[in-house]
C-alpha positions as CSV (number, residue, x, y, z in Angstrom):
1,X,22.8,-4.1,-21.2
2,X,20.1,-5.7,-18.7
3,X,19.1,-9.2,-19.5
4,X,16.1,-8.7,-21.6
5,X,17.8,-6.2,-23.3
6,X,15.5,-5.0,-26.4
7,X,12.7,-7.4,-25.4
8,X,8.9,-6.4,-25.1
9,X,7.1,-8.2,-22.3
10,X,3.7,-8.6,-21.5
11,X,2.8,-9.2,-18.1
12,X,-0.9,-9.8,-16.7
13,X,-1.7,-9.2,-12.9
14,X,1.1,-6.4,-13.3
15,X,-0.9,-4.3,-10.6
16,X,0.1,-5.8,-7.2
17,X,2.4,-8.8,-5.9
18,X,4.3,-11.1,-8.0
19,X,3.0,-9.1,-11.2
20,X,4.2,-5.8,-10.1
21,X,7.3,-7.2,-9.0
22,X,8.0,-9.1,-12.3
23,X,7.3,-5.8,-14.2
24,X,9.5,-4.1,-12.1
25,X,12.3,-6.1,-12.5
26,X,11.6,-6.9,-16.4
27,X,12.3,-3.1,-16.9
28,X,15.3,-3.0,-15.1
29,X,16.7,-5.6,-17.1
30,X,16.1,-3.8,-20.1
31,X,12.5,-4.8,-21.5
32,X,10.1,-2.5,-23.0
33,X,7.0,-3.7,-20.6
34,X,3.4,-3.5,-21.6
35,X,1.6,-3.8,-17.7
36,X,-2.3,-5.1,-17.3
37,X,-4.4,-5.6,-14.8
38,X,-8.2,-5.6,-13.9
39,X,-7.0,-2.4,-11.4
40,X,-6.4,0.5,-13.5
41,X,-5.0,3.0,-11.3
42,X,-2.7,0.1,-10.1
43,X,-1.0,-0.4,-13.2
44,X,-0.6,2.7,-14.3
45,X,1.3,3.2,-10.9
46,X,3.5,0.6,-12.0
47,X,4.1,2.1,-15.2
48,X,4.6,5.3,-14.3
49,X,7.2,4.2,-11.5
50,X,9.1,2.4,-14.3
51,X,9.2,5.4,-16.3
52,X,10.6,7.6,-13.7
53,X,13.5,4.9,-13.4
54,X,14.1,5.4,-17.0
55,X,12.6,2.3,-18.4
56,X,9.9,2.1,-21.1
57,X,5.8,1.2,-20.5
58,X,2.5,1.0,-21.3
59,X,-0.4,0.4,-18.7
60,X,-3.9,-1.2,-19.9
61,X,-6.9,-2.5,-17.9
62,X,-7.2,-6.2,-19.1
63,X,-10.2,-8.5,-18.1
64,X,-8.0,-11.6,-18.7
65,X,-11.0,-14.1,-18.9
66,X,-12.5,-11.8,-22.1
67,X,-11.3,-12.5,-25.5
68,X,-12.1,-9.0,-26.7
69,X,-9.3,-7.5,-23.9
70,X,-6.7,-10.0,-25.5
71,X,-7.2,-8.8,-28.6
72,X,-7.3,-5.3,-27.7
73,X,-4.1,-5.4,-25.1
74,X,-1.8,-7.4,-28.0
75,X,-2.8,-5.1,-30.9
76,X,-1.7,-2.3,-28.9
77,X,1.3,-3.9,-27.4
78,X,2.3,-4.5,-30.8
79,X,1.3,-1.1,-32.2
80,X,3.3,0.5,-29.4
81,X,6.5,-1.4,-28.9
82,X,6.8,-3.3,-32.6
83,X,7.1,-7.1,-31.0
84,X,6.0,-9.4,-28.5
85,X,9.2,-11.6,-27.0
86,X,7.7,-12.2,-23.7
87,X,4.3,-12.9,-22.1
88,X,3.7,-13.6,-18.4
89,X,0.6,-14.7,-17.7
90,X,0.8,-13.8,-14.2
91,X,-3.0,-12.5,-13.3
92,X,-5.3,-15.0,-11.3
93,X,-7.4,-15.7,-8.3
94,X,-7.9,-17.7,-5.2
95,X,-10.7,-19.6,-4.0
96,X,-10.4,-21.7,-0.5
97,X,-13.9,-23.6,-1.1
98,X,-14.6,-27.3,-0.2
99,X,-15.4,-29.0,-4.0
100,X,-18.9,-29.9,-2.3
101,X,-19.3,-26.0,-1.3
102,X,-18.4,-24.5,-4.6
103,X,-21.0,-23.4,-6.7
104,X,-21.1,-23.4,-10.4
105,X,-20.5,-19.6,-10.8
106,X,-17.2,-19.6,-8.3
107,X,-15.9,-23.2,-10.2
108,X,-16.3,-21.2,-13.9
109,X,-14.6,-17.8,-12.3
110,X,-11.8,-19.7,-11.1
111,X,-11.5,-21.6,-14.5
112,X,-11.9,-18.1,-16.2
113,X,-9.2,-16.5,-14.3
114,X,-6.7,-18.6,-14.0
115,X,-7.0,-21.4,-17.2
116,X,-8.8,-19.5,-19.3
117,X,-6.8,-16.7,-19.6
118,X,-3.7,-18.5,-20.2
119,X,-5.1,-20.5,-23.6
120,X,-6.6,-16.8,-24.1
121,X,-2.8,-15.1,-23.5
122,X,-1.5,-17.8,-25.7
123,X,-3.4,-17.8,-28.8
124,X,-3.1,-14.3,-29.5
125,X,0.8,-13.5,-28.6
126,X,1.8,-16.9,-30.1
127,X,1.1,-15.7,-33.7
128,X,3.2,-12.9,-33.3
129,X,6.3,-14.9,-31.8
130,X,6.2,-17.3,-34.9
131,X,6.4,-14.3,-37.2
132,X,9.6,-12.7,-34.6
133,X,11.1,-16.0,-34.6
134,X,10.6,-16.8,-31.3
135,X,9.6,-16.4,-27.6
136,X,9.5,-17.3,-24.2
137,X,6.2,-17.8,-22.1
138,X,6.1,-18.1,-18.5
139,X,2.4,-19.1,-16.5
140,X,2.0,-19.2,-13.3
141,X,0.9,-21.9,-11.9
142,X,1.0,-22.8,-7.8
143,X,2.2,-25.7,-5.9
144,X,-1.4,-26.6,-6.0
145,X,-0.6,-27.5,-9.8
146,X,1.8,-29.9,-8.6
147,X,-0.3,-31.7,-5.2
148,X,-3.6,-32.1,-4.1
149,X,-4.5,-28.8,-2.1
150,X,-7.3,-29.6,0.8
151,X,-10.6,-27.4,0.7
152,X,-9.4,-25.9,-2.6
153,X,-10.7,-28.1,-5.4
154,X,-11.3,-25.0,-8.2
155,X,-8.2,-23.8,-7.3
156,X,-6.4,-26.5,-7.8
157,X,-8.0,-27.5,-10.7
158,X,-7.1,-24.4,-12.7
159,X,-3.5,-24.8,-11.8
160,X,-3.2,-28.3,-12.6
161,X,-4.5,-26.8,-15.8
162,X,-2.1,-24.2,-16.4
163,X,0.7,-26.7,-15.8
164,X,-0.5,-29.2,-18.0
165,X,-1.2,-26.6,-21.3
166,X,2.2,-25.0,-20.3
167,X,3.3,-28.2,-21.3
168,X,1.2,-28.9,-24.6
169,X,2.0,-25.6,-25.4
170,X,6.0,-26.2,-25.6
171,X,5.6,-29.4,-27.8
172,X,3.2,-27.6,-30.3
173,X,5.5,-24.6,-30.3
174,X,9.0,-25.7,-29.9
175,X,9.7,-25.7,-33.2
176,X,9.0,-22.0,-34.0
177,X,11.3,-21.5,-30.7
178,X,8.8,-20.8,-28.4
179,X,9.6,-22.0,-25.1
180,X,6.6,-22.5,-22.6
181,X,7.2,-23.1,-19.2
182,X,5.4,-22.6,-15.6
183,X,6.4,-21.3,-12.4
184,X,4.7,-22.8,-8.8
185,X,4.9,-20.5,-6.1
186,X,4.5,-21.6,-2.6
187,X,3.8,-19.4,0.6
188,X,4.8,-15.6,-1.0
189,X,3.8,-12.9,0.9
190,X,1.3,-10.9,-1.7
191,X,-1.8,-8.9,-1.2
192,X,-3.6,-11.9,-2.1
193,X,-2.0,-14.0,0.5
194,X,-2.2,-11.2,3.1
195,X,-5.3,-12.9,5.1
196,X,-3.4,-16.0,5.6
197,X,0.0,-14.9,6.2
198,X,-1.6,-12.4,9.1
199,X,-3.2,-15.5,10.6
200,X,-0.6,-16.8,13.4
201,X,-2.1,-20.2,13.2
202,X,-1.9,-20.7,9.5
203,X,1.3,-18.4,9.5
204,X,2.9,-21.3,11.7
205,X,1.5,-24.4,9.7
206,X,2.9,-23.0,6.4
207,X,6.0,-22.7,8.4
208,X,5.8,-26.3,9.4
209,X,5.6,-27.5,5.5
210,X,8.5,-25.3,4.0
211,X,12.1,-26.9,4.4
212,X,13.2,-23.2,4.7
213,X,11.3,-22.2,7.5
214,X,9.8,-18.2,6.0
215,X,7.4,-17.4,3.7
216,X,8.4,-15.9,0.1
217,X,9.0,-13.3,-1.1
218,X,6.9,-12.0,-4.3
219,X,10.7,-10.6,-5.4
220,X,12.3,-14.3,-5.2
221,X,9.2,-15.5,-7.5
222,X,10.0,-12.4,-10.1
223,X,13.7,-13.6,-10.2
224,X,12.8,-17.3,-11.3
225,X,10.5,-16.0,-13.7
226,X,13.5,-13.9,-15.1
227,X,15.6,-16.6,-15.8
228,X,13.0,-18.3,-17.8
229,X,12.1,-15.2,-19.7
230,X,15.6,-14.6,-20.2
231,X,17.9,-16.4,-23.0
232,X,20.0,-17.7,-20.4
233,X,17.5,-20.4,-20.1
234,X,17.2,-21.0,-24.1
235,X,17.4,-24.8,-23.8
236,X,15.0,-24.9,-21.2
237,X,10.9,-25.4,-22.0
238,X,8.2,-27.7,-20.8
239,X,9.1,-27.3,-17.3
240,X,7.2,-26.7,-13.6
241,X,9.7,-24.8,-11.8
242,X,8.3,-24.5,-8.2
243,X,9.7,-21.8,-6.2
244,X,8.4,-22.5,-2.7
245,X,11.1,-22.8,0.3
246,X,10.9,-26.9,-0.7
247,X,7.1,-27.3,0.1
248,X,7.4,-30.0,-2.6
249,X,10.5,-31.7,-1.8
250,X,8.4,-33.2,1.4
């Protein structure tokens, strides 16, 4: 028996990086796991490959900033699997644009993306953990969430956001034992990272932030969001658990 034994977990972003390697791991610990992502072929990869181990999945392409994809993706999770116990919102962009260089189409992407489609996720899987009795969310956030980032001012913004309704979101809900927390990841080697993690110079100052001197690993970020899927952290909602080599602790 795996650790989300006879669960059903969504998980946006399922496609590449963190995302595929939360999905990955949430079906070897024994959840039924309903995959999105903007990249079709991606996520069906990802569901076929946890198929072949044995595990159960469904693959959808989700537009998290639209309302009509929620609606669509959680009927059919539902539909397939009976239940929703678990919903990553995992999917999101990066935008390294001075506040004075951003325009107003970027800023509202960003917002889209990353905020939006976490009070999106939220509204329509929450109804269906009151009536189950239960659930655990898990948004991902950044360490730009938790500090000012330099040159990043959507970014930022939108993860400060997703920290901050993570939070709202546990008081409104913790009575129907929904537990809301967020996850900050630091430097993690993902696709979406890969142009500054092949970039000596800004390979070597992330090095020179981290108390553990490497960048992360997309697996280590899938692990902490595990535990807090997982009933082995049942008392535990509201938080911002950064997982980022000690970026923070500086």
């Amino acid at each position: 028996m795996g650790r989300l034994a006879n669960k059903v977990a969504i998980v946006t972003g399922a496609g590449s990086g963190m995302g595929r390697e939360e999905a990955l791991l949430f079906a070897q610990e024994g959840a039924a796991v309903v995959a999105t992502d903007i990249n079709e072929a991606a996520v069906q990869a990802v569901a076929e490959q946890i198929e072949a181990r044995g595990g159960r999945a469904a693959a959808y392409q989700h537009n998290v900033a639209l309302e009509e994809d929620w609606t669509r993706v959680v009927q059919d999770a539902v539909r397939a699997f009976g239940k929703v116990d678990i919903l990553v919102n995992n999917a999101g962009i990066s935008l390294a644009t001075g506040l004075l260089e951003t325009t107003l189409e970027q800023w509202n992407k960003v917002m889209n993306i990353n905020l939006t489609s976490v009070f999106l996720g939220m509204k329509y899987v929450i109804p269906h953990m009151q009536a189950a009795g239960g659930g655990s969310i898990v948004n991902i956030s950044s360490i730009a969430g938790l500090t000012g980032s330099s040159g990043a001012g959507a970014y930022t913004a939108s993860k400060g956001g997703v920290r901050m309704l993570s939070k709202a979101a546990a008081v409104d809900f913790g009575q129907d034992r929904i537990r809301v927390n967020s996850v900050h990841p630091g430097f993690i080697e993902t696709p979406m990272s890969e142009q500054f993690v092949n970039n000596e110079q800004m390979l070597q100052w992330f090095l020179s932030q981290t108390a553990l001197p490497r960048v992360g690993r997309a697996s280590e970020v899938a692990e902490a969001v595990l535990f807090l899927a997982s009933d082995e952290s049942a008392y535990i909602t509201g938080v911002e658990l950064p997982v980022d080599g000690g970026v923070t602790a500086k």
